[in-house]
Structures are given as C-alpha cells and as structure tokens.
C-alpha positions as CSV (number, residue, x, y, z in Angstrom):
1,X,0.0,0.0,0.0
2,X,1.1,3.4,-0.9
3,X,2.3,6.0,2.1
4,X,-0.8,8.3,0.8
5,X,-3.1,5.6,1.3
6,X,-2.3,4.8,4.4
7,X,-1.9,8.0,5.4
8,X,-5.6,8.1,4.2
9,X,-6.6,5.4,6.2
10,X,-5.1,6.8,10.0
11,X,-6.9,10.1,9.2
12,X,-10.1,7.9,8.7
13,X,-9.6,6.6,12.3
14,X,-8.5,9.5,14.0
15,X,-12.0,10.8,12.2
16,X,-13.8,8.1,13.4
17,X,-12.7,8.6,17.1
18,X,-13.6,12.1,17.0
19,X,-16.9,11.7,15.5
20,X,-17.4,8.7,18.5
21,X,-16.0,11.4,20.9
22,X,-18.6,14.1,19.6
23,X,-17.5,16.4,17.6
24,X,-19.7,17.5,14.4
25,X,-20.1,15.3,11.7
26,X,-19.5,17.5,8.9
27,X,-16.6,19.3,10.8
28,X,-14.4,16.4,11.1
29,X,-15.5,15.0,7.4
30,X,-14.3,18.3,5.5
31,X,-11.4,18.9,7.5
32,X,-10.3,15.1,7.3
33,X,-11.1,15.3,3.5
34,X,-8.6,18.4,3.4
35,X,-5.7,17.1,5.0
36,X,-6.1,13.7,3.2
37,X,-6.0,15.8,-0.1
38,X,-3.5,18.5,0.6
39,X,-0.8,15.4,1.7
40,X,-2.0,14.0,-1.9
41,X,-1.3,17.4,-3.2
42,X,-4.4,17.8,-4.2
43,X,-6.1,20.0,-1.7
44,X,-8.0,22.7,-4.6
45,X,-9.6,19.5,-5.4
46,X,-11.5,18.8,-2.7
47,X,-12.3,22.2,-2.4
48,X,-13.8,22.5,-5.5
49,X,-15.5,19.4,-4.8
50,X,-17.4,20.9,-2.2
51,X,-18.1,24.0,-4.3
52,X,-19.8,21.7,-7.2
53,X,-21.6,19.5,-4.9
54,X,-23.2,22.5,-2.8
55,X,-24.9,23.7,-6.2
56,X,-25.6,20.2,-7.3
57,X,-29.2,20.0,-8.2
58,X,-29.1,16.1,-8.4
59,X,-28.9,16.0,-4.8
60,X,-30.4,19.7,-3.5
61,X,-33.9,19.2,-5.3
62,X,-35.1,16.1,-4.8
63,X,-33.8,16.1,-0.9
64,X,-34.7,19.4,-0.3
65,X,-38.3,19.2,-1.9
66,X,-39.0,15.7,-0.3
67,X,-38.1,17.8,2.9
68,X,-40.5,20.1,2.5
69,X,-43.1,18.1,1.3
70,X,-42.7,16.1,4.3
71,X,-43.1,18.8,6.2
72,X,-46.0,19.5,5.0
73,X,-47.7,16.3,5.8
74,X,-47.0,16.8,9.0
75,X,-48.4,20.7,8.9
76,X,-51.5,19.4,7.4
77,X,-51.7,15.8,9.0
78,X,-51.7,13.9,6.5
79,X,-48.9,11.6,7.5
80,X,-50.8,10.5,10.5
81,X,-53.8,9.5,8.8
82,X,-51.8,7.0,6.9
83,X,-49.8,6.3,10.2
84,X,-53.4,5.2,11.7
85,X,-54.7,3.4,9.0
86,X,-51.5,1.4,8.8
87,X,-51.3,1.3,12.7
88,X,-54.6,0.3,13.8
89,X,-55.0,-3.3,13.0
90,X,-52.6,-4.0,15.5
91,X,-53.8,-2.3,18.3
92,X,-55.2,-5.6,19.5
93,X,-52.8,-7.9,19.0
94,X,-49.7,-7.5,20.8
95,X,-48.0,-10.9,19.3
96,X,-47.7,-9.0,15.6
97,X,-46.8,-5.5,16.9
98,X,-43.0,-5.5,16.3
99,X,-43.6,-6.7,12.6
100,X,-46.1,-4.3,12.3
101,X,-45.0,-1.6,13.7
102,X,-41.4,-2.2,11.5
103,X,-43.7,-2.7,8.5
104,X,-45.8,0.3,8.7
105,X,-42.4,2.9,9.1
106,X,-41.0,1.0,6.6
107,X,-44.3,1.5,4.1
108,X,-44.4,5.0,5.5
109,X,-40.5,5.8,4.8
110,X,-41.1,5.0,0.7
111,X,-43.1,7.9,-0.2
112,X,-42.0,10.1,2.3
113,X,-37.9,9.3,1.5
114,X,-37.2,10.7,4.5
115,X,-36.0,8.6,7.5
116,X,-36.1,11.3,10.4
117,X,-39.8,12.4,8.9
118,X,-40.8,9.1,8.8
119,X,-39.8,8.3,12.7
120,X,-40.8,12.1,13.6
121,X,-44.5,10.9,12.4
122,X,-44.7,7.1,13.1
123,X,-42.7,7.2,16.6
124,X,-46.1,9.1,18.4
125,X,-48.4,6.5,17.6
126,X,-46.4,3.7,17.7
127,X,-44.2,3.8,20.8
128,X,-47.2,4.1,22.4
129,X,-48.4,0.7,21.6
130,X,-45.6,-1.3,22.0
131,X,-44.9,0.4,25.3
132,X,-48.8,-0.2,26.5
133,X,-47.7,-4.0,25.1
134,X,-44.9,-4.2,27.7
135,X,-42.2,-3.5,25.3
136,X,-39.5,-1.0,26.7
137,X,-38.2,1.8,25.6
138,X,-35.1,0.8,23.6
139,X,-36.9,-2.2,21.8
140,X,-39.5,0.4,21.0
141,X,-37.0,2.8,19.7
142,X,-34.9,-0.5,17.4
143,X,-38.2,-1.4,16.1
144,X,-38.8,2.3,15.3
145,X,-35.3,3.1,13.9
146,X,-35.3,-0.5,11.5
147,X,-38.5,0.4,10.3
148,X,-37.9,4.0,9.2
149,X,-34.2,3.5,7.8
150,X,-33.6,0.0,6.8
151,X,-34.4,0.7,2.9
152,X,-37.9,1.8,2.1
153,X,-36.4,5.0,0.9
154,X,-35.1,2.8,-2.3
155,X,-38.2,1.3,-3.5
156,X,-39.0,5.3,-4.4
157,X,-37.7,6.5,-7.8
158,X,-37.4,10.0,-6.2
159,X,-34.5,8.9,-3.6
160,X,-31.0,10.2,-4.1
161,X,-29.3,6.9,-4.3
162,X,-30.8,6.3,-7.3
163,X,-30.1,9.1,-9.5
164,X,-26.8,8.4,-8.8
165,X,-26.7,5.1,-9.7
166,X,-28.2,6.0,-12.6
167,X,-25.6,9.3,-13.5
168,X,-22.7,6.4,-13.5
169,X,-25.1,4.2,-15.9
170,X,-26.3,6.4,-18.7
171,X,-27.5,4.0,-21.6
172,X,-28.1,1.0,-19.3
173,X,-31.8,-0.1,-19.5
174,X,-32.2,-0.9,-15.9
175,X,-30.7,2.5,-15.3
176,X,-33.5,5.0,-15.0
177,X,-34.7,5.3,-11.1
178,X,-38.0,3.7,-12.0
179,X,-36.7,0.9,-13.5
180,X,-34.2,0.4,-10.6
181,X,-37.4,0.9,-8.0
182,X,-38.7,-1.2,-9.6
183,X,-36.3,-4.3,-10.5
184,X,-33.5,-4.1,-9.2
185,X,-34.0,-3.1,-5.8
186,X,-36.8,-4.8,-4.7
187,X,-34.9,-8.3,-4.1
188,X,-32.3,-7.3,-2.1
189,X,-33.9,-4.7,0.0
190,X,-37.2,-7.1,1.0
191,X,-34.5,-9.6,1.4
192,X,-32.8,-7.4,4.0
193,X,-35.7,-6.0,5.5
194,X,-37.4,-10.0,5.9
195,X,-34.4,-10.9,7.7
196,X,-33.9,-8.1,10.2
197,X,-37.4,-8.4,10.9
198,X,-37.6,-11.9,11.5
199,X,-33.7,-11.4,13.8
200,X,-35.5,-8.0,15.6
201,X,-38.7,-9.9,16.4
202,X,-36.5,-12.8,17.9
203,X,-34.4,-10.5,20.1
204,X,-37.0,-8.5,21.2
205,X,-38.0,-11.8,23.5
206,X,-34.1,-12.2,24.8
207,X,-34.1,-8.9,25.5
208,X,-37.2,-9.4,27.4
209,X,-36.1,-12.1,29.2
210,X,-32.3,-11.0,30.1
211,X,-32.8,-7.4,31.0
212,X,-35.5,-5.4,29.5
213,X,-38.2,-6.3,31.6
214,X,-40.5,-3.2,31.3
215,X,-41.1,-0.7,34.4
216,X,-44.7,-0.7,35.9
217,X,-45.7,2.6,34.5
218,X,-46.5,1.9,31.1
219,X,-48.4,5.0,28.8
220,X,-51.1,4.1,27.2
221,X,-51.7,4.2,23.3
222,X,-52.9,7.5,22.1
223,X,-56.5,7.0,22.5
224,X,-57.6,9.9,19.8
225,X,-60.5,9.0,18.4
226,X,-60.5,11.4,15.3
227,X,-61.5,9.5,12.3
228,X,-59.0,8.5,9.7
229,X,-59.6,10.0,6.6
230,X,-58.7,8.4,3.3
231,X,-58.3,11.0,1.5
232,X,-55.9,12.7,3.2
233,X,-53.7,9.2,3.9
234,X,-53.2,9.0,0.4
235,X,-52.0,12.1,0.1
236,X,-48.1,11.1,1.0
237,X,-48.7,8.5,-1.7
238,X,-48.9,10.9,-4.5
239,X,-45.6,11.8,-5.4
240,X,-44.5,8.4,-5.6
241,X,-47.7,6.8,-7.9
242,X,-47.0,10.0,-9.9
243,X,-43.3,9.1,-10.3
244,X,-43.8,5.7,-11.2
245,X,-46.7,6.6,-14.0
246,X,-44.4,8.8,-15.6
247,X,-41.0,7.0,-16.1
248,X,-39.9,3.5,-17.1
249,X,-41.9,1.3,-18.3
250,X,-45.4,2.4,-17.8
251,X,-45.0,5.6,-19.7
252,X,-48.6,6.1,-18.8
253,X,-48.2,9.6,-19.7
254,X,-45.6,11.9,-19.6
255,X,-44.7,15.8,-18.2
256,X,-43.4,17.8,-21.5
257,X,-39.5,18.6,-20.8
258,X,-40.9,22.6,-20.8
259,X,-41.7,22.1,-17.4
260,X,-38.6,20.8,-15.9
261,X,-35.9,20.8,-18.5
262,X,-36.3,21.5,-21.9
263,X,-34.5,19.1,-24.5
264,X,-31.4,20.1,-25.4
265,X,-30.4,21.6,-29.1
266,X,-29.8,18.1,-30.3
267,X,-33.2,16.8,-29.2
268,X,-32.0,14.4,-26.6
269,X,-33.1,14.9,-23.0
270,X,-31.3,16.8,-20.5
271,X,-29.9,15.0,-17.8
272,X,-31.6,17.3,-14.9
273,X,-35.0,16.3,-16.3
274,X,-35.1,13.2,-13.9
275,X,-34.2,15.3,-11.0
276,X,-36.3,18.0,-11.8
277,X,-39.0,15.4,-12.3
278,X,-38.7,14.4,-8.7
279,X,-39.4,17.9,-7.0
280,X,-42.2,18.6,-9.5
281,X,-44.0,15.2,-8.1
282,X,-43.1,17.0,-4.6
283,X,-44.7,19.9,-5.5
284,X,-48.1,17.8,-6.6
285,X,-47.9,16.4,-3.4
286,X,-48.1,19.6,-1.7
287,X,-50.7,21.2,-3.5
288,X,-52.6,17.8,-3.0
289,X,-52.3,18.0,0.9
290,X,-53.3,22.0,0.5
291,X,-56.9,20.6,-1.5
292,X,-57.4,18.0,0.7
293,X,-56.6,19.9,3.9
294,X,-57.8,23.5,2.9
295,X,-58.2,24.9,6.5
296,X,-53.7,24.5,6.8
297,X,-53.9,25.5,3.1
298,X,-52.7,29.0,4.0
299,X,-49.2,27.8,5.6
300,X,-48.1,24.9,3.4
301,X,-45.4,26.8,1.3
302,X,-44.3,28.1,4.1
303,X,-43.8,24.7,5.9
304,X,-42.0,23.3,2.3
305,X,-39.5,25.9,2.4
306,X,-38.6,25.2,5.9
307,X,-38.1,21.9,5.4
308,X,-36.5,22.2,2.4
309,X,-34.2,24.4,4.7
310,X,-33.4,21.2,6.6
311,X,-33.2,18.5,4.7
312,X,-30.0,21.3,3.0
313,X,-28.7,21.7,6.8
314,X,-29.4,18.1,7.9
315,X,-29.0,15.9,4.7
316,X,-27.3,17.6,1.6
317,X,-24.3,19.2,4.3
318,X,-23.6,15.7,5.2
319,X,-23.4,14.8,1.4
320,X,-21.4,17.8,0.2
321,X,-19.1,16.9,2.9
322,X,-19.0,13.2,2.6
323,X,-18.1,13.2,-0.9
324,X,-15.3,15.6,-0.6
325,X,-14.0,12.5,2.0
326,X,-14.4,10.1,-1.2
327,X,-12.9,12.6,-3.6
328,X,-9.7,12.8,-0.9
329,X,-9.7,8.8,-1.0
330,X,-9.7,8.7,-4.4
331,X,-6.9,11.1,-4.9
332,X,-4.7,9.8,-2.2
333,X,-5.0,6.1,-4.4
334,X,-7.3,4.3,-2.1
335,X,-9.7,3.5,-5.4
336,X,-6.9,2.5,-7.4
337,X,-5.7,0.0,-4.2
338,X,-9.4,-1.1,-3.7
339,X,-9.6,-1.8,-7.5
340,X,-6.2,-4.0,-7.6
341,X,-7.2,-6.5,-4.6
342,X,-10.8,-6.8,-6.5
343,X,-8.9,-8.0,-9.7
344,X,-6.5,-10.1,-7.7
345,X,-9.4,-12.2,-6.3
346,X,-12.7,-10.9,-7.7
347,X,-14.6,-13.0,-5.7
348,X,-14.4,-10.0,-2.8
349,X,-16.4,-7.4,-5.1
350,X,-20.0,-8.0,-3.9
351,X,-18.7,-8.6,-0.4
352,X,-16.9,-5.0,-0.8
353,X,-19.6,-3.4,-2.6
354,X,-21.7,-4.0,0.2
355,X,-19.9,-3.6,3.4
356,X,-17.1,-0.7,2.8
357,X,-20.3,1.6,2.1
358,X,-22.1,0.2,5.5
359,X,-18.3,0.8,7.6
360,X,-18.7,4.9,5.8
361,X,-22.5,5.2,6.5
362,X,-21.7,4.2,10.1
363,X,-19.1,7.3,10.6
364,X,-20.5,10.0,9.0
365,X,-24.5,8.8,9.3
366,X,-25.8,9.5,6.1
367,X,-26.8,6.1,3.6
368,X,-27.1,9.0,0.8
369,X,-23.6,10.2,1.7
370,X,-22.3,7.1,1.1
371,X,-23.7,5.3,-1.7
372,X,-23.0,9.2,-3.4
373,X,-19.2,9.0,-2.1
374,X,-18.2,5.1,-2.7
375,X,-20.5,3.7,-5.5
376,X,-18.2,4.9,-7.9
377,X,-15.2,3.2,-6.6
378,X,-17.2,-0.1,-7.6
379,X,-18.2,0.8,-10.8
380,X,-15.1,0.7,-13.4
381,X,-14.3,-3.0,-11.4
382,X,-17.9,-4.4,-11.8
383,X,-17.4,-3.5,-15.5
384,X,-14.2,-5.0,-15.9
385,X,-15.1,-8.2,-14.1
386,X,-18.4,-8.3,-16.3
387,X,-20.7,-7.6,-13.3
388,X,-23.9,-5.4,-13.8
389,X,-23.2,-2.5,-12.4
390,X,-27.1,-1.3,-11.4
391,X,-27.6,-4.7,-9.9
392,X,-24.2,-4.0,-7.4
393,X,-25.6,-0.1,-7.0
394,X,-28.5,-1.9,-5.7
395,X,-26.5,-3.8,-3.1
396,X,-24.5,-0.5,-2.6
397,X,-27.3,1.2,-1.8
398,X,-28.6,-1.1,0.8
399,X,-25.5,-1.9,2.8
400,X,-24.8,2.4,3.1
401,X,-28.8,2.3,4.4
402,X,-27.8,-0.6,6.6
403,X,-24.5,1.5,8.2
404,X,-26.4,4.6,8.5
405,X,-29.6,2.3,10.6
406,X,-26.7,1.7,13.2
407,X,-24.8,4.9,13.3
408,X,-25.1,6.8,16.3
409,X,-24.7,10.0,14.8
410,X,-27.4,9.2,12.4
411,X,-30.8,12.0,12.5
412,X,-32.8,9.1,12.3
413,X,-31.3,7.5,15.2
414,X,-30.9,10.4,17.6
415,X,-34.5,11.1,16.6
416,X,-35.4,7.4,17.6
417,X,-33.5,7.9,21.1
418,X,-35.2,11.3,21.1
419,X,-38.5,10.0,21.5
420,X,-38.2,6.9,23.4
421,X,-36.0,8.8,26.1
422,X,-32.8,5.8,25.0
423,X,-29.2,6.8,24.4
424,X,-28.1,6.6,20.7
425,X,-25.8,4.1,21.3
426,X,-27.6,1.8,22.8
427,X,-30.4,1.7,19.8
428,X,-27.1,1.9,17.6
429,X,-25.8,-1.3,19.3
430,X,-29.4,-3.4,19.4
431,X,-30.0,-2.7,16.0
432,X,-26.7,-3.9,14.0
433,X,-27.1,-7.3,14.9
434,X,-30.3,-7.9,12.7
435,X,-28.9,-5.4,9.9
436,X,-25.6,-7.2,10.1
437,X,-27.8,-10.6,9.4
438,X,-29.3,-9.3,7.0
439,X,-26.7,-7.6,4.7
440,X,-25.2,-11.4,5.2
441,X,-27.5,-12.8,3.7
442,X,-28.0,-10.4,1.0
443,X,-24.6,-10.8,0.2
444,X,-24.6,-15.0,0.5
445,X,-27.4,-14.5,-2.3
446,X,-26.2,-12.0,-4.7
447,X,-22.8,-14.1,-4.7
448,X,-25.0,-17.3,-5.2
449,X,-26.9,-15.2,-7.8
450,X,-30.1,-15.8,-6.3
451,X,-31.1,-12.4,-5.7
C-alpha cells in the first residue's frame, strides 16, 4: 500500500474517534477530506468538490423538496392519517406488533424518502403501543429506527441513491430510477428487511427475558378518536404513484421537458430532467395536501420551504461533505488500491460493494452520503469483471442504508432515542445485529446469484 493511502486510512480513524467522541459530523468530514488531499497534493480539489456539490441539483432538489413536502404532511396531517390506518390493525394484538410496527415505518418511509420524517411521524403512535404492550423503551425505539431507515427509501424513484446510480449508468436499461425501483432493488432490499425483521422480532423476546423487563408505568396508546380519513392518507402516496406513471416502463403519460428541463439543441433529454422530475412530483404532493386539507392551506409553502431548509442543513451538508471525503480517497490512491485487490481475487467485489459503504455510513450517518461517495469506486471493477453495475448499486445502496440504521450519529437514530428517552448508542448497538444478518444474507445470495 502506498504511504498516501495509508496516510488516508489513519486520518479515517482519528475521524472516526472524534466523531465517537462528539465532535460534528460535517466538521471532522471536510477537515479530514482536506488534510487527506493537501498530503496527496491535491487540496483545490476537494475544495472544489465541495463547491460543485453545494450547487448540485441532483442532490439539492429532490432532498430538499421531499423535505418540505414532508413537512407538510406533518403541517397538514396527512402523515398521520396513513400512520393510523397502517397502525390500527394491530392495536389488539400484541404478538404481531414488532412486525407491524417495522412494517408500517418501513411503508411510511417510501413515499416520504425521508428517514427522520418518517420516525418524527410514526414514533407518536407507535411507541405508544408497544410500550402499552410491555415493550421497553429501547426495543421500541430499534423497532422504530429499522422500520424507518432499513431501505424503504429505495423502492422510491425519487431517492438520491438512485439518481446516482443512474448518472454512473447512462445508456443501461435498468438504469433510470424507475426501473431500478422497480427491478433491481426490490430483491435485495425485501431480502434485508425479511431478515432483520424476523432477527429484531427474535431479540426482542431475549431482551425481554435477560434485561429489558418493562417498568410498571406503562403509557397508554394514544387514545384519539379522530376518524381517519382516506383522503388525506393517500396524500403522501402521491408523489410516488405520480413518479412511477411517468417513467420506465409504464410511460402512462408523460410531463413535457418545458416544465422541468427543456431538450437540449440536439433533441436528446437533458440529464436534470429526472431530477427535476422528482421535486415537481413534490410539488403535486403539496398542493394535493393543500386541497385536501384547505383549512392549513394557507401555511403549506411556508412549511415546504422550511423543510426544504433542513433537509439542505441536515442531509445535503452531510453529502457535500461526505463526498469531498471520497474525492480525498480517491486522490490519495485508495480507489486504485481497492480496485487491484478486487482483480486479484474478484470474488471480494460483492462482499466490498456492500460492506465498505455500510463501515462509511456508520461514521458519517448518512446512507445518501455514502452510496454518493463510494458507489463509484465499484463501478469501473464491476465492468471489468463483467458484473452489472445497477444490480451491485442496488447492493450499494442497501449496505450504506444498513451503516447509516446503526450509526449513532445518524438523524434518524438520535430522533429514535429522542423519542423513546434511549441513548443513541444503545439503539445503535441493538440494532446492527439484525442489519448485520441481514446484509449477510443479502450478500450470500447476490454471490450465489439468487437475488
């Protein structure tokens, strides 16, 4: 290994140790990404990395609009109406409530893309239950956290991951994020997500047992008896059926390029049609929630530009900054290393493909971050060795949404110990046993060609 490689590789765990020690997230990516880079002589590099991916509309639109449009589900309600109709079947039986409850974020986490939303709106109703069901607080807060982040994100064609799967695949016919929502991911993220479920539902008893025997004080369920109203539970749905209707291979109808990108000179489509695509589905989605809930009509764009404020301070910060990390690996030879051990014994691709994105989600929290950051790093070997290259983004993305379910500096975690009153860590550790089952057998299969 080359002295700038490993010279890479300390600065990753001195980052690691500082982000375990808490210092910011971001802080410690940029300024690790720096000094990796300016030792490989390459520090205006990662600098103008950063400047280039803090104006990139691939990843500022469709995070920033699903953002706000999540925001205004909450604003208006609507996310709880699908939370209760989801929810509400289980009230009674307390045998099916982990599955359940993990089922229903999960459902709830593919239209709404994001994971904090998505345990920000399920979290109130649900904790309740499994608490009144003698569950304590940190197996209410794992079943929570797997739910919301484990991978429902990926079966929308709006999520980040895709699109960049898709920029390194131009041409390929499983390329386009519908097509990936719709073939290539499914397998290996309801793999995953079958057998986390099945591990989580199984611990939850040993933890029972051993040492997580509930206090006597138990809340009970929410016991609001407002009606749930269809209409506005299918609201967070529309983005998503409207995504799907309009891309690959439906084709049901489709939005003239005047609205989002125009066709270039040549007549071919402009790349930033896709990604424009996604925020004007957003946009549908908020002025559906504004019809069908007039009376917070008044506020919604409001409430979408504040949470498109966050999801840039929360989500597309951690990106920016991630990927300036990546750019300072790949400059300092780590790619180039990677690449020579896969064609040495090529039999360690799928394993890598999976796990070195779930080790960087885990430091720097963000699945997004690091399927952005590392996919590339796979790609040019996949080709060489004659693997699809979609089919290993697909196992990409779900081991970096596997290492960001059991980061502790995750949103989606500290928003999980938020509500259930449970140190990050703890939820951090209780949940990477069944994502570490599953991303084994996810990558048992894939190698076995099964999945």
């Amino acid at each position: 290994m080359e002295g700038t490689s490993l010279m890479a590789l300390v600065v990753l765990v001195v980052a690691a140790v500082l982000i375990l020690r808490g210092w910011d997230v971001r802080l410690v990516l940029f300024g690790a990404a720096l000094l990796i880079g300016a030792g490989a002589g390459e520090g205006s590099r990662i600098v103008r990395t950063f400047l280039i991916t803090f104006s990139n509309e691939k990843f500022v639109v469709p995070i920033c609009s699903a953002m706000g449009f999540a925001y205004v589900l909450r604003h208006t309600g609507c996310d709880q109406h699908l939370v209760r109709l989801l929810l509400r079947p289980l009230r009674p039986v307390r045998a099916v409530l982990i599955p359940g409850v993990i089922l229903a974020a999960f459902v709830v986490n593919m239209p709404v893309i994001s994971q904090t939303s998505t345990a920000a709106c399920v979290g109130p109703v649900a904790i309740p239950l499994l608490r009144a069901a003698g569950y304590s607080p940190a197996t209410s807060g794992v079943c929570l956290l797997l739910g919301s982040s484990v991978g429902g994100e990926l079966l929308n064609p709006g999520a980040p991951e895709l699109l960049t799967i898709a920029a390194a695949n131009e041409g390929h016919p499983w390329a386009p994020p519908t097509q990936q929502a719709r073939i290539t991911l499914p397998p290996v993220v309801l793999v995953q997500l079958t057998v986390a479920l099945l591990v989580c539902w199984w611990l939850a008893r040993w933890w029972w047992e051993r040492a997580d025997r509930p206090p006597e004080d138990i809340p009970e369920p929410d016991p609001s008896s407002e009606p749930i109203r269809l209409s506005a539970a299918l609201v967070p749905l529309v983005p998503l059926v409207l995504l799907f209707l309009t891309g690959p291979p439906l084709h049901w109808w489709e939005i003239p390029p005047s609205w989002v990108a125009p066709d270039r000179p040549d007549g071919s489509r402009d790349p930033a049609y896709h990604t424009r695509l996604i925020g004007l589905a957003m946009l549908v989605g908020v002025v559906s929630a504004a019809l069908v809930v007039p009376s917070k009509a008044r506020d919604c764009m409001q409430q979408f530009f504040e949470g498109a404020g966050y999801g840039f301070a929360r989500i597309v910060s951690l990106i920016v900054t991630a990927h300036c990390l990546g750019t300072a690996m790949e400059v300092a030879g780590v790619a180039q290393e990677l690449g020579r051990w896969i064609s040495r014994a090529p039999e360690l691709l799928i394993p890598l493909a999976a796990l070195i994105p779930l080790l960087f989600a885990v430091l720097c929290g963000s699945g997004m971050a690091s399927t952005q950051s590392l996919y590339g790093f796979f790609h040019e070997p996949a080709v060489a060795l004659g693997v699809d290259p979609v089919e290993l983004g697909a196992l990409t993305a779900v081991g970096s949404a596997a290492g960001r379910t059991m980061s502790p500096v995750a949103a989606v975690t500290l928003m999980c110990a938020q509500l259930t009153g449970t140190p990050p860590f703890l939820l951090a550790r209780r949940v990477c046993w069944p994502l570490l089952a599953g991303i084994t057998v996810v990558i048992v299969l894939r190698c076995l060609r099964l999945v």
